[in-house]
C-alpha positions, 0 to 999 in steps of 0.5 A, a space after each residue: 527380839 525374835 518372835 518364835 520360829 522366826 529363824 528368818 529374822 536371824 538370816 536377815 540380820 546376818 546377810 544385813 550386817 554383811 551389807 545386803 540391802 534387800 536384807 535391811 529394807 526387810 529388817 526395816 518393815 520387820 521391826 516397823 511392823 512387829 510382824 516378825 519380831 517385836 515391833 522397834 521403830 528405832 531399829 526399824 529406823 536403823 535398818 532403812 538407814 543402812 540401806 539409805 546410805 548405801 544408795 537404795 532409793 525406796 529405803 532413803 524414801 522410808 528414812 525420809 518419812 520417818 523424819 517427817 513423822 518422828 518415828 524411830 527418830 526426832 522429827 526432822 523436816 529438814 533431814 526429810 527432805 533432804 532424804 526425799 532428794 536424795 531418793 527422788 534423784 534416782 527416779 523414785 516416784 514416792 519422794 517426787 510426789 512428796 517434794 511436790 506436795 511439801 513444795 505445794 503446801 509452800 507456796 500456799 503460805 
């Protein structure tokens, strides 16, 4: 729900439901924060996956954490990491650092 005089969050709801990914990733940090709206990891999780499947590298990055952390979503290592190879494929620099602590930390055991 909206805070007041968060106008903003209604325009970024409708350019996200249009397909605006930078209006997505926004929701995403909205809802993750509270910042703007009440905070909601679940819709904070919906609106980075949005984004994910619509090929933004930063947003897989964040979908990718949240299924490390289980925020908004069941814990899942396996879907994390296939979120950060998907995101670190396309250069982003935070999923390459993520892979290679994850496969650092395997090596150890």
């Amino acid at each position: 729900m909206p805070k007041s005089g968060s106008d903003a969050v209604l325009w970024l709801t409708k350019a996200a439901e249009q397909g605006n990914v930078d209006a997505q990733i926004n929701l995403g940090v909205a809802y993750l924060t509270g910042e703007i709206v009440d905070k909601n990891p679940k819709l904070a999780f919906y609106w980075y996956e949005k984004a994910a499947q619509l090929n933004d590298s930063k947003a897989q990055f964040n979908v990718a954490l949240m299924y490390l952390k289980g925020v908004g979503v069941e814990q899942n290592d396996d879907l994390a990491i296939q979120w950060l190879k998907r995101s670190a494929a396309q250069g982003y620099r935070g999923a390459e650092e993520a892979l290679d602590r994850i496969h650092a930390a395997l090596k150890k055991t």
